[in-house]
N, C-alpha and C positions, 0 to 999 in steps of 0.2 A: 475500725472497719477497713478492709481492701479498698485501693481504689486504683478500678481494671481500666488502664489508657486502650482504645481498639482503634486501630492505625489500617485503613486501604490504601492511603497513595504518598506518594512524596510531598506530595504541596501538603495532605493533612500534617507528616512527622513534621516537616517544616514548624510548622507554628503549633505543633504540641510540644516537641522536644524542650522546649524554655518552659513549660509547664513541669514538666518531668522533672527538669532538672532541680527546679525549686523545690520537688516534694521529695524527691529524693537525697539535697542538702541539708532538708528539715527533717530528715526521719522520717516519713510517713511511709507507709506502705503502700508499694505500686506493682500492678501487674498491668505486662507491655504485651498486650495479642495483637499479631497483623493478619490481615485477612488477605494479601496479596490479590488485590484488584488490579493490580499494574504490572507489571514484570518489570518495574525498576527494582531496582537492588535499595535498600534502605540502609548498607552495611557505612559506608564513609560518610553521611547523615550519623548516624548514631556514634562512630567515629571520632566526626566534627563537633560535636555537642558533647562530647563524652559523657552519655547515657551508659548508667553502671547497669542497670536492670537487661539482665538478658531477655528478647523479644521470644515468645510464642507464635511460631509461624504456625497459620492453621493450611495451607496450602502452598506448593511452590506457587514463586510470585508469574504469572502470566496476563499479556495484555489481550486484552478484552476488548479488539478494536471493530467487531460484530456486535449485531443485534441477541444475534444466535446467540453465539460465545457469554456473551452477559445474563442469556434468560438461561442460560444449562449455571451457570457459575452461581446464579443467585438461591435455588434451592438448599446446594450444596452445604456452602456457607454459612446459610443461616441454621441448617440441624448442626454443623460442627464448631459456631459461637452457642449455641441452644448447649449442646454438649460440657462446651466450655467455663459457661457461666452457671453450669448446675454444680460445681466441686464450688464452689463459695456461696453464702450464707451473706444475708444481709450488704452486701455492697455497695458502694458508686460504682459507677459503670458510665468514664468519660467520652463523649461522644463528642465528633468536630462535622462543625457544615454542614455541605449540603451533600454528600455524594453517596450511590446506594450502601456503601459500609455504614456511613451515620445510619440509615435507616434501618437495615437489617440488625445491626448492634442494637438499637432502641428497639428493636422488634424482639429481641431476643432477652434482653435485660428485663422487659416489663413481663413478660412471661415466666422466666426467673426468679422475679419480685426483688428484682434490685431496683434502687434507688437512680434514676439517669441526667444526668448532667451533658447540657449542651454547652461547648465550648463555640462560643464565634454565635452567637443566636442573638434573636430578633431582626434579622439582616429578612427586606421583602422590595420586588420589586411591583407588589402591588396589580402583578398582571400574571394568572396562574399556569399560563403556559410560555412566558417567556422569565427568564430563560428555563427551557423545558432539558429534563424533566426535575434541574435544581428547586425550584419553587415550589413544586407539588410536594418534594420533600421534607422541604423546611416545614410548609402547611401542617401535615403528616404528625412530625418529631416534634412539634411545638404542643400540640394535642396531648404529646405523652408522657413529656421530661417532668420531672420534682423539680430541676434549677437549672437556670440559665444565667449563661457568665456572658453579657450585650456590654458591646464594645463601644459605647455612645448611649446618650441618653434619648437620640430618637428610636435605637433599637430598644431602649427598656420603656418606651410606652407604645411599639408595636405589641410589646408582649402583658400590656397589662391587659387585654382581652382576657388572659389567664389567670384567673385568680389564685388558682391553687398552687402555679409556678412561683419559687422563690427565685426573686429577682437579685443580679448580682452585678454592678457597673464596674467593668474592669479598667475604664478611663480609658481605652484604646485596644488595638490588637495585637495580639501576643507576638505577632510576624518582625510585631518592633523588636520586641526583646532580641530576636533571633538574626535580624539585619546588625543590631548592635555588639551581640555575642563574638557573632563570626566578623567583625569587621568589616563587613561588605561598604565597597568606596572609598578606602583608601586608596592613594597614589594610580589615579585614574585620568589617562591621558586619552583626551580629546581626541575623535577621528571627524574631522567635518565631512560633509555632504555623507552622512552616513543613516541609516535608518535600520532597525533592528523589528523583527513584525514576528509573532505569536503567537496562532490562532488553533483551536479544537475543537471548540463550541460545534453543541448538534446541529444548529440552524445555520451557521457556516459552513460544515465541512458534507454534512448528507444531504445536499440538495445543488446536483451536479452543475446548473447554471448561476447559482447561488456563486461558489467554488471557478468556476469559469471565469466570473467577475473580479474577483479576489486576485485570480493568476494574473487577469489583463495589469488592473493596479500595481502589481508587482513590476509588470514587466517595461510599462509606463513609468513608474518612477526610476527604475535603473535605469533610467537615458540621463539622467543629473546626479543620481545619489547611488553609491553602494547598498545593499540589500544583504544582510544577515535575515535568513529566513530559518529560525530554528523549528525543527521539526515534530509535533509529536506524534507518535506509530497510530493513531489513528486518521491523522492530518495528511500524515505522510502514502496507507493506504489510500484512500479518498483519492490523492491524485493521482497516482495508479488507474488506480481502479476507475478514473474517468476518464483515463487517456490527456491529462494535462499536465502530470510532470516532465515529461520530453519537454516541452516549453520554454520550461524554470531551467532548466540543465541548459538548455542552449543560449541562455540567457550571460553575455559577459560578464557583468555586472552584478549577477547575484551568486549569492554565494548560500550552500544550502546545506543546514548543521545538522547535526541531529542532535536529539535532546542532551542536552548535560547538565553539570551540577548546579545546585541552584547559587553558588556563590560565583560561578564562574559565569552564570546567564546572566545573574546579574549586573555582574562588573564588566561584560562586554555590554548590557545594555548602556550604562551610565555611559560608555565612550559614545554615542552615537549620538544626532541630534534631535530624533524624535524615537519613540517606542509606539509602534501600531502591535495592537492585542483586542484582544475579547476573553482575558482571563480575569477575574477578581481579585487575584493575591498580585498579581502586577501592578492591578488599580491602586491597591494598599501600598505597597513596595516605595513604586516611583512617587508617591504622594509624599511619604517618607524624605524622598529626595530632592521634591520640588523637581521634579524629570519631565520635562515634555512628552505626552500620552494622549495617544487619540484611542477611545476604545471603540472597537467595532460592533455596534451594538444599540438595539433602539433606546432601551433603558439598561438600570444596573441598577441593583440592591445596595448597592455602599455609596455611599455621599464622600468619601477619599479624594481629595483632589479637583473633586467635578467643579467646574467653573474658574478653578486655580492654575492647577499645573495640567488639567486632563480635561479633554472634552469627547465627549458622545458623538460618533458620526455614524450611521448607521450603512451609508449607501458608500462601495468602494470609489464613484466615478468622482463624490464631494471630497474623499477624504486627499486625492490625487490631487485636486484643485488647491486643498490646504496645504498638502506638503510642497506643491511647486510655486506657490505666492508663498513660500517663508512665515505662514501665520503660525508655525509652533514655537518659533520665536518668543510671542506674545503670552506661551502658557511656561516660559521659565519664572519660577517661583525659588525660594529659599527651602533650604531644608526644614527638617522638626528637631527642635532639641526638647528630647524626651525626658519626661519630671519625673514620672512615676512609672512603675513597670509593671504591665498589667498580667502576668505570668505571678507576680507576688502578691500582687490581689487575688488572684484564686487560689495560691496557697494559704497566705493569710486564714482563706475562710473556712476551708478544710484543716486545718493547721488549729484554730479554736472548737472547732467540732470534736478533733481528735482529743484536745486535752481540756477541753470543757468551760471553755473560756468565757 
C-alpha cells in the first residue's frame, strides 16, 4: 500500500520528516503532498533531514495571515487533495495535529476511501473552544481516522471513546527524534537576563486589547532582561494592524526576529533564561530540554513539562511578576535521555502491515 505523508506547515514537516525518514530507510512506499498553508519554504527542512522523496506541492506556499485568505484557500485545497488522492487505490493517508490541512487531508482521504492515520492524536484540552479552532479539529479528525499513533498513554485512553480506531502508543513524540537527528543544543552558550517569547495563537494575537497587554509585558520586562521576540507573519501583522508595533521598535532592549529555522530558534531559545510561548511543539521541545517555559495560556492539551520545567500563566501582568522575582529559576529541570524512538514505532507498524508480519 502507499503511504501519502500531507504536510501544511513547518512545525507539521518538523515532526513528520523522522517518520518519513524511517519508511523510507525501510523501503516502504511514500508519497510527500504539501498543501502550502504557510509561505514557509520547507526546502532546507527536507535538506536537513535528508528526505529522498520529492514533495508534491499542491499550491505556491502563501501565508494565510486573514480570516479571508484561509476561507478562499480552504475550498481550494480541498478539491486539489480530493484530485490528488483519487490516482491511488487503497491507501494510508498520514495526517498530523491539529491544523486545517490535518482536516481537509482527513476530509478528503475518507471520501477517497483511504485508510487515515493521525500522527500526534489523542492530545484534548477538554475545553472545545480553547484552544480554538485547534480543538474542534482534533474532535472532528478523531471521528474519522482507522489509527492513531498517541504519544502517551493518557492520550490512548482519550481515544478509547473510539472503538473502531486502532490504537498505537509511540512512547513519546516524534519532535524527539527530530530535536535528536539535527542535534539541536549542542555547544550552547548562556546569555543571562535574557528571555526568548513566541506567540501566534488566535486568542492572543486577534483580540487588540488582548495583544496590547502582551506588548506592555514585553516592554516591562526589557527594563532587566533582553527580549528575543521572534515573529510570526501573522503575529507580526496583528501589531500593525493595531498600531502597536511602533512600541516594540522603540523599545532598547528588544530585539524583534522574524521567523527562522527551527534549529536555529531553537538554539537561540536554549541560550536564554526563560522561553514565554503559547505554542505546543515548544511545550514538547523545551520539556525535552528541561528549559524554563512559561506558556501563555489557560490550558494545554500536552502534559510536556507542566509542573516540571513549564508552567501555565494565562494573564500577561502574572507572567511579568514571575520573570522579575526570578521564579523560572525553580522550573530548571534535567534533560530526557530518549530509550526509544517513537518515529520507529510507526514504522515498525506499517513496516509489518507491509510484509505481513
Amino acid at each position: 500500500m502507499n503511504n501519502i505523508f500531507i504536510i501544511g506547515t513547518r512545525a507539521q514537516l518538523i515532526k513528520v520528516a523522522p517518520v518519513i525518514k524511517e519508511f523510507e530507510k525501510n523501503n516502504l512506499p511514500v508519497i510527500f503532498i504539501m498543501t502550502g498553508q504557510h509561505n514557509d519554504t520547507m526546502s532546507d527542512l527536507i535538506q536537513e533531514f535528508g528526505i529522498q522523496t520529492s514533495p508534491l506541492s499542491l499550491i505556491k506556499n502563501k501565508e494565510h495571515a486573514s480570516i479571508i485568505a484561509l476561507l478562499l484557500w480552504i475550498p481550494n485545497i480541498l478539491m486539489l487533495l480530493i484530485k490528488s488522492l483519487k490516482k491511488f487505490s487503497n491507501a494510508y493517508v498520514l495526517v498530523h495535529g491539529d491544523t486545517l490541512t490535518t482536516l481537509l487531508s482527513t476530509f478528503a482521504a475518507k471520501l477517497c476511501n483511504h485508510k487515515v492515520v493521525h500522527l500526534e492524536s489523542g492530545l484534548t484540552s477538554n475545553h472545545l473552544f480553547n484552544p480554538f479552532p485547534e480543538e474542534i479539529i482534533r474532535r472532528i479528525v478523531f471521528r474519522l481516522i482507522n489509527i492513531a499513533c498517541c504519544p502517551n498513554e493518557i492520550d490512548i485512553k482519550n481515544m478509547a471513546k473510539y472503538p473502531k480506531v486502532k490504537l498505537i502508543n509511540t512512547q513519546g513524540n516524534t519532535i524527539l527524534d527530530s530535536i535528536q537527528y539535527l542535534k539541536i543544543g549542542e555547544d550552547i552558550v548562556k546569555e543571562n537576563n535574557s528571555l526568548l517569547i513566541s506567540i501566534h495563537r488566535f486568542q492572543n494575537i486577534y483580540n487588540k486589547e488582548r495583544l496590547n497587554e502582551i506588548k506592555n509585558m514585553l516592554i516591562n520586562l526589557s527594563t532587566k532582561y533582553k527580549i528575543y521576540f521572534v515573529l510570526h507573519p501573522a503575529t507580526l501583522k496583528k501589531l500593525k494592524g493595531y498600531d502597536l508595533f511602533k512600541d516594540l521598535e522603540k523599545a532598547e532592549n528588544i530585539e524583534l526576529l522574524p521567523r527562522m529555522t527551527y534549529k536555529n530558534f531553537l538554539n537561540l531559545a536554549l541560550t536564554t533564561n526563560c522561553v514565554i510561548t503559547d505554542g505546543g511543539s515548544n511545550q514538547e521541545e523545551l520539556a525535552f530540554f528541561g528549559h524554563p517555559t512559561i506558556i501563555l495560556r489557560d490550558t494545554t492539551e500536552r502534559s510536556d513539562g507542566i509542573g516540571i520545567n513549564a508552567k501555565l500563566i494565562g494573564y500577561p501582568d502574572e507572567i511579568s511578576q514571575f520573570i522579575m522575582n526570578k521564579k523560572y529559576i525553580e522550573l530548571k529541570s534535567n534533560s530526557t535521555n530518549l530509550a526509544i524512538s517513537p518515529s520507529k514505532i510507526i514504522k515498525d507498524y506499517f513496516y509489518h502491515q507491509e510484509h505481513h508480519i
